[in-house]
C-alpha positions, 0 to 999 in steps of 0.5 A: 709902396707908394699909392702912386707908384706907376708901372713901366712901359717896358714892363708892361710890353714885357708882361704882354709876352709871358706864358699866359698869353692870349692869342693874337688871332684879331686883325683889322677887319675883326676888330672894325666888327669887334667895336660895331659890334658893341656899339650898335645894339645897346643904345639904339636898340635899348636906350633910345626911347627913354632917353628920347621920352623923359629928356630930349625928344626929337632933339635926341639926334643932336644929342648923339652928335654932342656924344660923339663929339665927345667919343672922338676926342676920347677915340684919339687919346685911346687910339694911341695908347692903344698902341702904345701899350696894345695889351689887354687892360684898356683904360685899367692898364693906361692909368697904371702906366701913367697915374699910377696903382690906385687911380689904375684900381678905381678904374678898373673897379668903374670899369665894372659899371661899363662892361659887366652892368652894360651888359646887364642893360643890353640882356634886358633890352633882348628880354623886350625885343624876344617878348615883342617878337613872340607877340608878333608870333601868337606868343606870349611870355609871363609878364612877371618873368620879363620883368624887374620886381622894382617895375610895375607891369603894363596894363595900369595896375599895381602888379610888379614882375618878379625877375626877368628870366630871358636877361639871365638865360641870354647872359648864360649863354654868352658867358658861356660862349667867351668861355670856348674862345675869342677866335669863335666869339669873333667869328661868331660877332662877325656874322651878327654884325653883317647881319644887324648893320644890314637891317638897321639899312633896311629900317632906315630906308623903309621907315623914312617913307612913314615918318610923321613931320608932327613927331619932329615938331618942336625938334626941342621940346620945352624945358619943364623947369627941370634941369635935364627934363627937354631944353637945351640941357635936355639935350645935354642930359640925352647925349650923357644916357646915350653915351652908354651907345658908343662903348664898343670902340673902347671895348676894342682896346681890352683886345690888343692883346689879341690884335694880330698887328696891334700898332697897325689895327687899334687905330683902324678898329677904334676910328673906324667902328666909331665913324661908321656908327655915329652915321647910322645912329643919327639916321636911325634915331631920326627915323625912330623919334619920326615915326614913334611920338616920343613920349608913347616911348618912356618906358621902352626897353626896346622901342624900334618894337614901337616904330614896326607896328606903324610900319605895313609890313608884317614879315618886317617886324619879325625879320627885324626883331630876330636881327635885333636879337642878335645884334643885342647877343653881339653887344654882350659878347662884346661886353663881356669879353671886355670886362673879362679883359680888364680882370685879367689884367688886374689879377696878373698884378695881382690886385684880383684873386688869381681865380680871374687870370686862370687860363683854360688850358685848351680853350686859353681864355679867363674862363673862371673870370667868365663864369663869377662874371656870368653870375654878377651880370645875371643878378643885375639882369634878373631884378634892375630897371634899364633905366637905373643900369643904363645910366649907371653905366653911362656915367662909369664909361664917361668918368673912365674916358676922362681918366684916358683924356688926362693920361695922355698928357701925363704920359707926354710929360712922363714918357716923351720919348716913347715910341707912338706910332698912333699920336693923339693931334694937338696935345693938350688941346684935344685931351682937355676938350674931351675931358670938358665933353665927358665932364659935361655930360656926367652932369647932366646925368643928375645927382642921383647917378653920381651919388650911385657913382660916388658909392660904387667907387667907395666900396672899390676903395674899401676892397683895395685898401681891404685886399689889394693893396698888400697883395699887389705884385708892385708892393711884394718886390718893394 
């Protein structure tokens, strides 16, 4: 079998239908709460203030406009994937149809960096968020359980934590969750997202009244003399850390398995979720960088904790800090349910055990997949610092949303009569851009995060070329 071998569209839309289908239970609307639902909570609740404190400053606002130009280039060439292709997999699935079986392996094995250690970063940000609200209530955990052996805790000394206990129970939890079922996972993401959009509003409206013109000036601070440390390529390395926000719309397409009408609602989901959140971000972030000055924020995991105590309302903070809990539970859901999708994808062609496509006979969902998934994630979010698993999963989702942008102009060259009921305007043009924004924006993550990047994917090819690749199902029918 050759490295390159592809699978073919009508394959794939074969497999879709097997026995070991998933339900279709998602329509539009669920699908629209399924991408808020990732997207809001992970960077705007974790993420914002490091990236805000040690790179971009106020100026932090364009940075998320620099990102989601690069997510609406990217949403257009999974948009029509998506329907081209609505099963479970996401940009796993659409490099096996277009670039063929190692390329789909080494994107799939990034897409670990994007769900599974995402999810590690956002269980750390709900650590903070529940420290900071049981503060609020007179309440105060063990400072060495809510934090990584690798930071040294508050207070000027030289104390470390040991792990960060309430990151692991929130990802047991969750696990735990996916594992009954996507239709109560969704209809438990539903409420959460009504809920946290509704206070992110409520934080805007209240908090524009107490922000201070002097936090926003110089809306660019001065570069150091470091690339990515403030200027304008500070501004560039932000939008590549808080990239990691805008996830959920791609954590939509690993569900078009479970879409009701997939050719109808992947677009709807991925556009939608992406449009609504991208308004609500620059709003928030220049509510947040107003009230907060930025560089009291550099080693916040939840900094909108920050923003409350300067605003005079007391029930505010803690209404705020619950709603946050569960807006950071959603994104996890979100996550996981995910990542639990991509490895069932790759188990069914057998690149994984087959312990990742069991499906649970009452429950039918990957149940043993969220489990091993549950003990990965909580490793992670027991002993690493935010800063380290953010940006590890920044730049894993970017280099999976080049490998989606050029897969669209492969499959208009290999498959040009498909049928596209979603197609992606001005092929080649839109692709390249969204390679170029993607590109850029890896770059400015800096050296250490591709070296982490280069070495994740090496052992990904050592467990392929290990394991994989002889037990491929394409190979066993050579």
């Amino acid at each position: 079998m050759g490295l390159f071998s592809t699978k073919s569209l009508e394959r794939i839309q074969a497999e879709a239908e097997s026995k070991n289908e998933l339900r279709r239970t998602l329509g539009p609307i669920s699908l629209i709460a399924l991408g808020v639902g990732g997207i809001i909570g992970a960077g705007i609740f974790t993420l914002t203030g490091v990236a805000a404190a040690t790179k971009a400053g106020p100026g932090l606002v364009i940075s998320f406009v620099l990102a989601a130009i690069g997510c609406v280039f990217a949403g257009l060439c999974y948009s029509e994937f998506a329907t081209m292709i609505p099963i479970a997999g996401s940009a796993y699935t659409y490099a096996y149809a277009t670039m063929g079986e190692l390329v789909a392996w080494i994107i799939g094995w990034d897409l670990v960096l994007e769900y599974s250690v995402g999810a590690a970063t956002v269980s750390i940000g709900w650590s903070q968020t529940l420290k900071a609200l049981l503060q609020n209530l007179g309440i105060n955990l063990p400072a060495r359980l809510t934090a990584s052996p690798f930071e040294v805790l508050p207070g000027g000394g030289t104390a470390h934590g040991i792990l960060n206990l309430p990151a692991v129970l929130i990802v047991v939890a969750v696990s735990a969750l996916l594992m009954i079922g996507i239709r109560e996972s969704a209809g438990v993401n539903n409420v959460i997202v009504v809920l946290k959009v509704g206070v992110i509003l409520t934080f805007i409206a209240i908090g524009w009244s107490f922000i201070k013109p002097a936090n926003l000036t110089p809306l660019i601070p001065q570069n150091t003399g470091h690339f990515g440390e403030f200027g304008y390529s500070g501004l560039l390395a932000g939008a590549g850390v808080i990239f990691f926000a805008y996830i959920g719309f791609d954590a939509v397409s690993t569900a078009a398995q479970e879409a009701k009408l997939p050719k109808r609602d992947m677009p709807i989901g991925i556009i939608g979720s992406l449009l609504v959140c991208t308004v609500l971000f620059i709003l928030y972030t220049h509510v947040l960088t107003g009230i907060v000055p930025y560089k009291s924020m550099a080693q916040s995991a939840a900094p909108i904790s920050l923003a409350l105590k300067e605003i005079r309302y007391g029930w505010l903070s803690t209404a705020m800090n619950m709603a946050i809990l569960a807006g950071l539970t959603s994104v996890m859901l979100v996550m996981l349910l995910g990542q639990s999708r991509v490895f069932f994808s790759m188990a069914n062609d057998r690149l994984l055990p087959k312990l990742f496509r069991d499906v649970h006979p009452r429950f039918r969902t990957p149940w043993r997949c969220n489990f091993v998934l549950m003990i990965f994630v909580s490793v992670f979010a027991a002993f690493v610092p935010i800063k380290v698993v953010g940006e590890m999963t920044s730049i894993g989702t970017l280099f999976a949303f080049v490998i989606v942008c050029a897969g669209i102009m492969i499959m208009r060259k290999t498959n040009p009569n498909a049928p596209r009921p979603f197609r992606t305007p001005l092929v080649p043009l839109i692709p390249i851009l969204g390679i170029a924004v993607c590109l850029a924006m890896m770059l400015g993550l800096g050296w250490t995060n591709w070296a982490r990047l280069v070495g994740w994917l090496a052992i990904g090819l050592i467990i392929y070329f290990g394991y994989s690749r002889s037990r491929s199902l394409l190979n066993q029918e050579k």
